[in-house]
C-alpha positions in Angstrom: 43.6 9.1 -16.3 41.5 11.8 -17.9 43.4 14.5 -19.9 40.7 17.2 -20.2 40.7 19.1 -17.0 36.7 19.0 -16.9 36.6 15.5 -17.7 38.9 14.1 -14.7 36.4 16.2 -12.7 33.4 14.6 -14.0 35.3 11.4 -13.2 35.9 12.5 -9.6 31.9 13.4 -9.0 30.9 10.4 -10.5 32.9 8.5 -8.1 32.1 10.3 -5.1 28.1 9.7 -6.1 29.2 5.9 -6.6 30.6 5.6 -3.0 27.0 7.7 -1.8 24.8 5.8 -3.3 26.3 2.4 -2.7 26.4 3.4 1.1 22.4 4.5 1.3 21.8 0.9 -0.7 24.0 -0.8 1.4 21.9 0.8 4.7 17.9 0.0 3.1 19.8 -3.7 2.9 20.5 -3.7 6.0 17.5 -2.3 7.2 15.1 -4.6 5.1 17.3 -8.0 6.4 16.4 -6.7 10.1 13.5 -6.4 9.5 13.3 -10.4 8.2 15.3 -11.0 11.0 13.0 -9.6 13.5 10.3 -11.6 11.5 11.7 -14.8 11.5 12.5 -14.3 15.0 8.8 -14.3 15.8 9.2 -10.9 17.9 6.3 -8.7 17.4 7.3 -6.2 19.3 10.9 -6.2 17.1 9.1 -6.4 13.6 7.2 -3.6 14.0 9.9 -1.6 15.1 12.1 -2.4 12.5 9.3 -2.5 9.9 9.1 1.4 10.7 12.6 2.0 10.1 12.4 -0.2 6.9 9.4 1.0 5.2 11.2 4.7 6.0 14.4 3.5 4.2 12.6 2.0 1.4 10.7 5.6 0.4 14.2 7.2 1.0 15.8 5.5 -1.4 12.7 5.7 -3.7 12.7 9.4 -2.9 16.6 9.6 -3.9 16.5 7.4 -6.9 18.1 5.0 -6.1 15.2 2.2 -6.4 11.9 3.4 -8.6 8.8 4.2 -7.5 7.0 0.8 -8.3 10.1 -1.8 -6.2 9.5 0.4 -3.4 6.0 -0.2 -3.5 6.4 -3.9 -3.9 8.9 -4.1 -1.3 7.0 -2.5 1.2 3.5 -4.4 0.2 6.1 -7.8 0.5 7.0 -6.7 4.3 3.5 -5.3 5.4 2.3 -8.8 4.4 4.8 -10.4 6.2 3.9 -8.2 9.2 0.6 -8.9 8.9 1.3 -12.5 8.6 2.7 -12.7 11.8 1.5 -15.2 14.4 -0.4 -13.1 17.3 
């Protein structure tokens, strides 16, 4: 436990941002693996739905941090390829 009153703070904020920005991770995750779901699945209709909501979750997190710049790019090159890829 912290003994400086500004430094149990710090500790405090740091582990609120923690728990934030595991929860936005944890949600592009989720939102990437349904999109490969939806892919897999063979659903074209599904995959470009959910490619939507991905590609928005992936300049989110880019936008917040909490990937950089350049992954999000790859990542959403990776799953417009896949899309693309996709059997009519």
């Amino acid at each position: 436990m912290a003994n400086i009153k500004s430094s149990a703070k710090r500790d405090q904020l740091a582990k609120a941002r923690y728990a934030k920005n595991k929860a936005e991770r944890s949600a592009l995750r989720t939102a990437v693996k349904k999109f490969d779901a939806a892919v897999a699945e063979g659903n074209k209709e599904a995959a470009v739905s959910t490619y939507k909501v991905a590609v928005k979750a992936v300049d989110k997190a880019a936008g917040k941090n909490l990937i950089h710049k350049n992954k999000a790019a790859h990542k959403k090159s990776q799953m417009t390829l896949k899309l693309n890829g996709m059997a009519e």
